[in-house]
Every structure is written in C-alpha cells, then in structure tokens.
C-alpha positions in Angstrom: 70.8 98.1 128.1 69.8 99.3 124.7 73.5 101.4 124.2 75.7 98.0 125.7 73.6 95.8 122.8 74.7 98.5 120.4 78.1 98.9 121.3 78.3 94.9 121.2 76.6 95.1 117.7 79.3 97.7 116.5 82.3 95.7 118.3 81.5 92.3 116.6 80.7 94.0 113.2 84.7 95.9 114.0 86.1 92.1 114.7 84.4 91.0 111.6 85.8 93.1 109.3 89.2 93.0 110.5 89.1 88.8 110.4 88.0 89.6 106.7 90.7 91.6 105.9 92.9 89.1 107.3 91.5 86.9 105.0 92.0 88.8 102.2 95.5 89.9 103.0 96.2 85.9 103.2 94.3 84.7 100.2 96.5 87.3 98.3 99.3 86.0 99.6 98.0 82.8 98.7 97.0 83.4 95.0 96.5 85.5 91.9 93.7 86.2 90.3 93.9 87.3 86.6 91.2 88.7 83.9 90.7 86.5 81.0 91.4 89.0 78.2 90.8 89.0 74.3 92.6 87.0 72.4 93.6 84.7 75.5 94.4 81.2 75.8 94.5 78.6 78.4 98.0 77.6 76.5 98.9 81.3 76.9 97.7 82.1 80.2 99.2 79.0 81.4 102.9 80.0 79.8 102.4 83.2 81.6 101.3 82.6 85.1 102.0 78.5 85.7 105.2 77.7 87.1 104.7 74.8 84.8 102.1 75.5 81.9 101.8 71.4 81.6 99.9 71.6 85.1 97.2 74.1 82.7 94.5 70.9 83.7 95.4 71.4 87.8 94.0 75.0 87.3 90.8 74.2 85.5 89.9 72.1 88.5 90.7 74.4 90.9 88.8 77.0 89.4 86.1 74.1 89.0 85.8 74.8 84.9 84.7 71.8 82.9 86.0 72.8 79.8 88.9 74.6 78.2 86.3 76.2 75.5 84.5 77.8 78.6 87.1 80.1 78.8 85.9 83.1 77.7 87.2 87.1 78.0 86.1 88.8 81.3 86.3 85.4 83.2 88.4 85.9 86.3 90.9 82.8 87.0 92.5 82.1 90.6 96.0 81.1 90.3 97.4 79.5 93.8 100.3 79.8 95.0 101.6 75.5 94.3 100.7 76.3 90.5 102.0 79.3 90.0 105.2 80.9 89.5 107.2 82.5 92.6 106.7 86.3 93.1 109.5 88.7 92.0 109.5 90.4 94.7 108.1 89.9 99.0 107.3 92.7 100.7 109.4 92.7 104.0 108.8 96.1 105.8 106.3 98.7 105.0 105.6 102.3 106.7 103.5 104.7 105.6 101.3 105.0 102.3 101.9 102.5 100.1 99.2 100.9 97.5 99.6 98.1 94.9 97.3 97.4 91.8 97.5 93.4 90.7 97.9 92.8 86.6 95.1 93.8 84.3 93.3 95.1 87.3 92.6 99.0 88.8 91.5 98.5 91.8 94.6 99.7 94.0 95.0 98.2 97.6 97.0 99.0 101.0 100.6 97.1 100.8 100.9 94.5 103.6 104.0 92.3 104.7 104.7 88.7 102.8 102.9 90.4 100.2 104.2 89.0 96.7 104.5 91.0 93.7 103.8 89.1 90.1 104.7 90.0 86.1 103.1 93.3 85.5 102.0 94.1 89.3 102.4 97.7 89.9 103.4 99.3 93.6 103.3 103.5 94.8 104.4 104.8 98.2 102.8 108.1 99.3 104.7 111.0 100.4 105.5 109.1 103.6 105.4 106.1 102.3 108.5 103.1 102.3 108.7 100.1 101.0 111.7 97.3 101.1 111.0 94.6 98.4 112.8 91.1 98.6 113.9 89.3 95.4 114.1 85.5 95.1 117.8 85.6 95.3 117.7 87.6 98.9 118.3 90.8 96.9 116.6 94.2 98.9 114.9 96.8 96.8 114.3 99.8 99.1 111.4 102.1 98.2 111.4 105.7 99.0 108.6 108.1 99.0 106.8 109.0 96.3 108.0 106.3 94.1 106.4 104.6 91.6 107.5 101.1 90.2 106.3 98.1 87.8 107.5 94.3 87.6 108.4 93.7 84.0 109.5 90.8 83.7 110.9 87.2 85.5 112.1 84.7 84.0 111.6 80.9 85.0 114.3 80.5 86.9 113.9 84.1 88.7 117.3 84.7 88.0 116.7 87.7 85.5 114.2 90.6 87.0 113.2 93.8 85.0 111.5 96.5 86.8 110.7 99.7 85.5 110.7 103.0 88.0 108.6 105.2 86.6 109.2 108.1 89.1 111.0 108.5 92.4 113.7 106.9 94.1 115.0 103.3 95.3 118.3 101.8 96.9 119.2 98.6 95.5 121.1 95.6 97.5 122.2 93.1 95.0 123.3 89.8 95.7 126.3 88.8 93.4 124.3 87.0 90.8 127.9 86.1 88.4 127.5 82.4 89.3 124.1 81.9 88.4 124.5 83.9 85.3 121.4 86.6 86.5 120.9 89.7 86.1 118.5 92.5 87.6 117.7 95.6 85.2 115.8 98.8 85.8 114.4 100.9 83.6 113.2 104.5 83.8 112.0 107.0 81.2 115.2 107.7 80.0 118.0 105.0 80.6 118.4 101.2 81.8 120.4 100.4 84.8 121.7 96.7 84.9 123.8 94.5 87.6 124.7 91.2 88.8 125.6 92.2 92.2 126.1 95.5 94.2 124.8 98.3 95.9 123.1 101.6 94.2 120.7 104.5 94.4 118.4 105.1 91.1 116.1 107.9 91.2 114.1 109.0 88.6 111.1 111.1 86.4 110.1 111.5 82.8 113.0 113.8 81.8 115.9 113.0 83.5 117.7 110.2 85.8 120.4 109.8 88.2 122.1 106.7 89.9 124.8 106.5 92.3 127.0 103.2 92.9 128.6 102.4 96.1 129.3 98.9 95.6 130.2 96.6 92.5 130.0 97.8 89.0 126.6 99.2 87.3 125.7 99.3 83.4 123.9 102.4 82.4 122.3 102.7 79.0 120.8 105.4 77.0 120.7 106.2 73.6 122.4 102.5 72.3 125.4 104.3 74.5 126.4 102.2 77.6 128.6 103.5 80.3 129.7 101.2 83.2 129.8 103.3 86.8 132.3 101.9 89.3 131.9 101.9 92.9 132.1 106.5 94.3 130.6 107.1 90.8 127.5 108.1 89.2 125.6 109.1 86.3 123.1 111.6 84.8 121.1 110.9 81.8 118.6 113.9 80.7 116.1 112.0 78.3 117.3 111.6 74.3 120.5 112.0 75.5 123.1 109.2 76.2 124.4 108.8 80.5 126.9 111.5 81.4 130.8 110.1 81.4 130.7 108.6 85.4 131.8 111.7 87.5 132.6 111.1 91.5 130.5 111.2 94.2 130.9 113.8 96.7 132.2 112.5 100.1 129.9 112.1 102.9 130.0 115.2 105.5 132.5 114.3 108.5 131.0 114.6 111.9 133.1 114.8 114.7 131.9 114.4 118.5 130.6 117.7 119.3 127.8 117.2 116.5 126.9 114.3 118.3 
C-alpha cells in the first residue's frame, strides 16, 4: 500500500512538471522578458521591443508599474506578444540538441516548435542537433549541426533581417523579396552574404567561409570588395582577405539504378 502511494506521489509530481513546462514553453511563446539595463529608458526600451513604442503606457500596466521613474536597472519587464514586435524567426522543426539563450540573458534553454526568436536572441544545435527557422516572409533557414547563430537585427516592417553565423553551417530558402524592397543578410567572421530571394548554403568559422548558390543571385562581401555568385557558383573568403572570384560547383554524383 505504502509503494502504490509512492509511486502515485512520484506520478503526479512527473505530470506536474511536465504541465509546467508546458507552461513555460507557451508563456515564451507568448512573451519576452527583458532586463532593465543601465542607461535604459522606457522611451528606449519601448523603440526596441514595442511594435509601437506609443503603446509604452499598455506595458506599464501589464507589468502593473505605477510609474515610469520606477523603472530602474535589474528590473525584469514582460513584453506580450499584442505589444510587441513579431519574431524574426519561428521555429518549425527541431531534432536533436538544440538550446536558445533570450537577449541580455544566460540562462540557455531546450528549443521547442512555434518558438519565436527576437533582436539579439541567440540559438546552437549540438552535434546532432537541426533546426529549420521560419522568417516572416515564409523564408526557411535550415540549421545544421553544430551551428551557432544570432538575430541582429529586424526592421519594423520585417522586411530586412540580419543574422550573424558565428560557426557552422545553414541552407537558406529565400522568398523573392524584389517587390517589397527586403532584404536578408548574414554575416560570419569574415564576409556578409546578402539576398532578396534564392536558395544557398553558408557555412562558416572564425577564419574562413564558404557559400554555395543554387538558386537566384547572392552578394558576398569582404574586405569593401563585393562579388555577386550566380546560381552553380560559390565563394571562399579566408578572413582579411576579400571573397574568391565565384568558381563552379562540382556536379552532383550520378546514380544509376543498380546503386539503388
């Protein structure tokens, strides 16, 4: 009797803190909270994570704070999701390790689907890890293993999206942005990649990078030298030195019916 009222004791404490994480995983969908840091402002912090900064007095009453001068560094601000601005990026599939630390925070956290990624949110995969991001304009950023990435910047509109990947290796699927005059730029240690629509491979460390385009047109710079890689082309740009002249991509291996 005794072991079935422990084992009912360990079973409810289980189903607990799985409904907790659920509720967790939701209220970070839901919201962002931020660290009030030195030098901050409700005028700043409202430019930087409002959707619209005029709707600075919805957030004081949300986080139930009386005054504006009660702001002070160290305070931690909830940001929900009808004030602020839209993610950069969703998370649509996940497998393996992956691990996300929010803005101004260090506390790094397992990736989950319809996670949203903010200004300054960082994301890893392990060395099994893959992760496929979704931009606002239905653009697919797949994550390989071992890959390291930050959001830099979005603008209003969430046309224009910087990332930077700081090591590894990601596809890209861009949706042809020409119309709405957008543009999507990654950065690595040693050279910017920049598009308004096509399809590419970027990998990357802290001496060297290499992409590969097999769709569109890509704009590679390095050095204040820019090189634009058509479509069976790539790049290679070793750091302080501008991108290689575009060379062709080898041709994938044929396989005939007997290697299937």
């Amino acid at each position: 009797m005794k072991f079935r009222c422990f084992f009912s004791i360990i079973l409810i404490s289980a189903v607990f803190i799985e409904n907790r994480a659920a509720q967790d995983r939701k209220e970070e969908e839901k919201l962002q909270i931020i660290e009030v840091k030195r030098g901050d402002t409700l005028s700043k912090i409202s430019k930087k994570y409002l959707e619209d900064p005029s709707q600075w007095p919805a957030l004081l009453k949300y986080n139930k704070v009386a005054n504006p001068n009660l702001i002070q560094p160290g305070m931690k601000l909830k940001v929900p999701a009808n004030l602020g601005k839209k993610p950069a990026a969703v998370v649509i599939y996940k497998s393996g390790v992956a691990q996300f630390v929010r803005a101004q925070e260090t506390n790094w956290k397992e990736v989950f689907i319809k996670l949203g990624l903010f200004n300054e949110d960082q994301i890893k995969t392990g060395a099994n890890g893959n992760v496929h991001l979704q931009l606002t304009n239905s653009s697919v950023l797949r994550l390989q293993a071992n890959t390291f990435i930050i959001v830099n910047k979005v603008s209003r509109n969430g046309n224009d999206t910087i990332f930077t990947l700081q090591q590894g290796r990601l596809q890209a699927q861009v949706s042809d942005m020409r119309k709405t005059g957008g543009r999507l730029s990654v950065r690595t240690p040693t050279a910017v990649a920049a598009v308004r629509g096509t399809n590419f491979e970027l990998s990357a460390s802290k001496k060297d990078s290499g992409l590969a385009c097999y769709e569109g047109l890509v704009d590679v710079t390095a050095q204040k030298v820019t090189v634009s890689v058509p479509r069976g082309m790539g790049t290679y740009v070793e750091k302080g030195k501008p991108p290689m002249k575009p060379f062709k991509l080898p041709l994938p291996p044929e396989v005939s019916p007997a290697d299937i």
